[in-house]
PAFIZA-838206 format. One record per residue (C-alpha): residue number from 1; residue in three letters; x, y, z. Coordinates in pm, whole numbers, padded with zeros to 5 digits, always signed. Layout:
// residues N
R   k   r     px     py     pz
R NUM ala      X      Y      Z
...
END
This chain:
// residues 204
R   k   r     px     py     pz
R   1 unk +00000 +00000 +00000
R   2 unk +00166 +00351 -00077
R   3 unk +00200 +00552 +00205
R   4 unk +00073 +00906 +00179
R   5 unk +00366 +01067 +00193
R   6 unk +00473 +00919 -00131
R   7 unk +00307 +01159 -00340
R   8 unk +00379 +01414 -00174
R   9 unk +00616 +01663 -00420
R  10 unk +00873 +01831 -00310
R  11 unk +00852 +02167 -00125
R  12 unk +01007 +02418 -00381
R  13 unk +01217 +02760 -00323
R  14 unk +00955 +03051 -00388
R  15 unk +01212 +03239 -00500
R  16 unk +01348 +02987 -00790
R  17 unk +00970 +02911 -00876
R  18 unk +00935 +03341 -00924
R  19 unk +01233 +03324 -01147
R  20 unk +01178 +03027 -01317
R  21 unk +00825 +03153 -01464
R  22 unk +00979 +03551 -01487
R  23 unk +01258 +03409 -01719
R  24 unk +00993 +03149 -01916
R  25 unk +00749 +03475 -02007
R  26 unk +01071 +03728 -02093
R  27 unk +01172 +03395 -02323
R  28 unk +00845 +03319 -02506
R  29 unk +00802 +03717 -02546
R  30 unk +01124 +03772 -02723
R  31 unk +01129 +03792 -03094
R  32 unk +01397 +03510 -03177
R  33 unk +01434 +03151 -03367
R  34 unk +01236 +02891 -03178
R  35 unk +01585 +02651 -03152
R  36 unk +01695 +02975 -02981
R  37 unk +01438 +03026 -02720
R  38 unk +01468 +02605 -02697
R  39 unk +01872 +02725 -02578
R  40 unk +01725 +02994 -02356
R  41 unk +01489 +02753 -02186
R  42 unk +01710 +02433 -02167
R  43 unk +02019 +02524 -02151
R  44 unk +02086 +02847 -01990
R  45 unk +01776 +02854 -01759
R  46 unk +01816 +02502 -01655
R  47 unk +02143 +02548 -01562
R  48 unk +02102 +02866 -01366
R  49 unk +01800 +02676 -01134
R  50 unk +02093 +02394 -01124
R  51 unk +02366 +02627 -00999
R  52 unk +02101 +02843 -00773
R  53 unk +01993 +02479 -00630
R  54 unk +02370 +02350 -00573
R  55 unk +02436 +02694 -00399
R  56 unk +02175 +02700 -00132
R  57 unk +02214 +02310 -00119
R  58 unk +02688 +02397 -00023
R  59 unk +02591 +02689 +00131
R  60 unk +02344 +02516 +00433
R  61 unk +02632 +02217 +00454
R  62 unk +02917 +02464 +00489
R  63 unk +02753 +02688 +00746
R  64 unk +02658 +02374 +00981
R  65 unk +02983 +02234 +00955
R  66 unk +03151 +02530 +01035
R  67 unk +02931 +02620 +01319
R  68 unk +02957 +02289 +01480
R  69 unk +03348 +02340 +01411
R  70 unk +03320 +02679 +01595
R  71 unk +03092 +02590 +01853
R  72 unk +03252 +02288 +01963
R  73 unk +03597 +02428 +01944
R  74 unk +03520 +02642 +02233
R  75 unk +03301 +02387 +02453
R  76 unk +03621 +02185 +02434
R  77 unk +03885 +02432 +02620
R  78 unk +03574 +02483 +02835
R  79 unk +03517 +02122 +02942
R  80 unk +03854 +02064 +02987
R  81 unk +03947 +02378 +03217
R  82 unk +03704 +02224 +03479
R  83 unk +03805 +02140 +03780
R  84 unk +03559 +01863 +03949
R  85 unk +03677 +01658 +04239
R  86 unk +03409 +01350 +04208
R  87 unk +03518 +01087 +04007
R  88 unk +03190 +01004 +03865
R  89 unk +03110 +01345 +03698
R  90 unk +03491 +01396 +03620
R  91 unk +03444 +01078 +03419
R  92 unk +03136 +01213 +03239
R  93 unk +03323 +01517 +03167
R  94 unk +03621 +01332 +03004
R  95 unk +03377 +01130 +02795
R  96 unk +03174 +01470 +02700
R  97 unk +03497 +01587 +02598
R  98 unk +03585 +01352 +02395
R  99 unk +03310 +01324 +02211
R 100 unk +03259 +01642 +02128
R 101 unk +03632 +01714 +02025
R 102 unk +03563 +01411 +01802
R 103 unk +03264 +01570 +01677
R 104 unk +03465 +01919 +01579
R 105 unk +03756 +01644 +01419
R 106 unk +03524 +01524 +01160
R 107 unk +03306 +01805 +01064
R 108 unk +03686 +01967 +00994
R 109 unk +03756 +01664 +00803
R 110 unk +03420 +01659 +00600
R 111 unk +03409 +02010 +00506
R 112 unk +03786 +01994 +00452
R 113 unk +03699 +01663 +00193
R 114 unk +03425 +01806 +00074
R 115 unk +03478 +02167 +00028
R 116 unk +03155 +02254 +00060
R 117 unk +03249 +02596 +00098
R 118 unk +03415 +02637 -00175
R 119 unk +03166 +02452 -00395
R 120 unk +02945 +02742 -00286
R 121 unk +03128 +03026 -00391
R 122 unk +03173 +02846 -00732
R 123 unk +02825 +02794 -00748
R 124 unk +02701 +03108 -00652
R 125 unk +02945 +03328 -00866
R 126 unk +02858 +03088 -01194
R 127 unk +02469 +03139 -01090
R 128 unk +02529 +03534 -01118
R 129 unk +02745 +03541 -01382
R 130 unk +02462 +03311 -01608
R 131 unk +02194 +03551 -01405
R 132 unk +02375 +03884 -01521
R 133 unk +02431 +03792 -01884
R 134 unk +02074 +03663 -01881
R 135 unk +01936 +03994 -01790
R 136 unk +02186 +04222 -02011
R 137 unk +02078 +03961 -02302
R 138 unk +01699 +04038 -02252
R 139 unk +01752 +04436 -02222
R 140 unk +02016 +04374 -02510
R 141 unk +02241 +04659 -02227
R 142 unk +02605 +04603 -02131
R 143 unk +02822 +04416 -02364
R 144 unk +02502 +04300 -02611
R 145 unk +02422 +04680 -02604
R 146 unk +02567 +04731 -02963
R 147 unk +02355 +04437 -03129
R 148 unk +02027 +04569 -03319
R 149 unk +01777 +04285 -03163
R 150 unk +01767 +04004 -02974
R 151 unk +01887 +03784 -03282
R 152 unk +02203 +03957 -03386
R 153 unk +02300 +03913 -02994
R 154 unk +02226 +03564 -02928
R 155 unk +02568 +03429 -03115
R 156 unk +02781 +03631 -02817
R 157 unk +02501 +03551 -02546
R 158 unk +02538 +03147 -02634
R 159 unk +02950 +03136 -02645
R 160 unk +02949 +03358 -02293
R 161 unk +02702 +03109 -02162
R 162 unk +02888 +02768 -02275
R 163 unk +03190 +02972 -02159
R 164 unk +03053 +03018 -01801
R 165 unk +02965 +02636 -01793
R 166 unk +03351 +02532 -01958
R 167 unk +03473 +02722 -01649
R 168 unk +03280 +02584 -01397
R 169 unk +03373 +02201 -01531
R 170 unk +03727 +02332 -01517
R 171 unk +03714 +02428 -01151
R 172 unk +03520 +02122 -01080
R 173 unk +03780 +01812 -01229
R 174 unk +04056 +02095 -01063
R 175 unk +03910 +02108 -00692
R 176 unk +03819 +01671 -00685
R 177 unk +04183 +01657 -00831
R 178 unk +04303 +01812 -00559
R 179 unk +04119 +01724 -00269
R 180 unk +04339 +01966 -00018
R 181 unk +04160 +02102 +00335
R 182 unk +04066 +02429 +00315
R 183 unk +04293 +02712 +00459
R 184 unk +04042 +02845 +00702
R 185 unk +04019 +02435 +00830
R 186 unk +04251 +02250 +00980
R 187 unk +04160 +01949 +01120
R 188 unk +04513 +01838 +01240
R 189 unk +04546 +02108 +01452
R 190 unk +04212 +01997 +01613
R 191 unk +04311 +01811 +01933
R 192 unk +04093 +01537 +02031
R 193 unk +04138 +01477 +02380
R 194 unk +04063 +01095 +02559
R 195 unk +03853 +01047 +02855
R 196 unk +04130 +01027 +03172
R 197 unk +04165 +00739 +03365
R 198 unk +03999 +00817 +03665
R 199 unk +04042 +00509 +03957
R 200 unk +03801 +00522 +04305
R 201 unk +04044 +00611 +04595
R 202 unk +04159 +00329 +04786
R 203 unk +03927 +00234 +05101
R 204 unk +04144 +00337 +05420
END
């Protein structure tokens, strides 16, 4: 039996649905070849809703990473500056502190692996790069300014598109190439400290 759930669809960003249908009715408005609103729609739209999507999707992994990397690197010095005489909550404490030291370790390791951060930035800058030659395009303003329509501009609009997506690839194959930590995360330098050894005092 399918659950209910199932069909549910999938909550969408208002702001790429308001975008999506803005840039579909600028498109089927302009006075152009019907292969080259087919380009505008499935190539350089698509693509922009891909790179907005990948953004947001970095950006939200990068931000919790680095705030439990933040967060958790000063609980640590904090746990570990306490001074408690009882054996039984020292030994919470050491295990506490351990396992959140290990929890700061490997969100520097998967954001260092991952470079979600930088995936962002890429992202993001390729999404307003495509958004910004989008917009000069339909106003035919900036570097189309000198083209007489829509037309005689869509040669130069198409090779800065497939340029801005060549790029992107580039930095892509270079970053999982490279797979170095980030400079701003350093996950060696991230000392996990072991529970101590705490024994009961010896009965008098």
């Amino acid at each position: 039996m399918t659950s209910a759930r199932a069909g549910t669809p999938k909550k969408q960003d208002p702001y790429l649905v308001h975008l999506e249908r803005g840039c579909h009715e600028v498109i089927d408005d302009l006075h152009i070849h019907e292969i080259q609103k087919k380009f505008l729609r499935e190539r350089w739209l698509k693509e922009l809703i891909r790179f907005e999507r990948k953004s947001v999707y970095n950006q939200k992994r990068h931000y919790t990473l680095r705030l439990v990397t933040i967060v958790g690197g000063v609980v640590v010095p904090s746990l570990v500056s306490l001074d408690v005489r009882k054996s039984g909550v020292a030994e919470t404490i050491a295990w506490t502190t351990f396992a959140v030291s290990l929890v700061v370790a490997i969100a520097a390791a998967l954001e260092s692996f991952f470079g979600y951060g930088d995936r962002w930035r890429t992202f993001r800058r390729t999404a307003e790069a495509l958004k910004a030659h989008g917009w000069q395009f339909f106003q035919l303003a900036g570097r189309y300014s000198g083209s007489p329509d829509h037309s005689a501009a869509f040669s130069r609009f198409a090779t800065q598109v497939e340029m801005l997506l060549e790029r992107d690839m580039e930095a892509f194959v270079t970053h999982s190439g490279r797979h170095q930590p980030s400079p701003d995360l350093r996950p060696e330098e991230i000392a996990i400290v072991p529970p101590a050894v705490t024994t009961a005092p010896a009965p008098s």
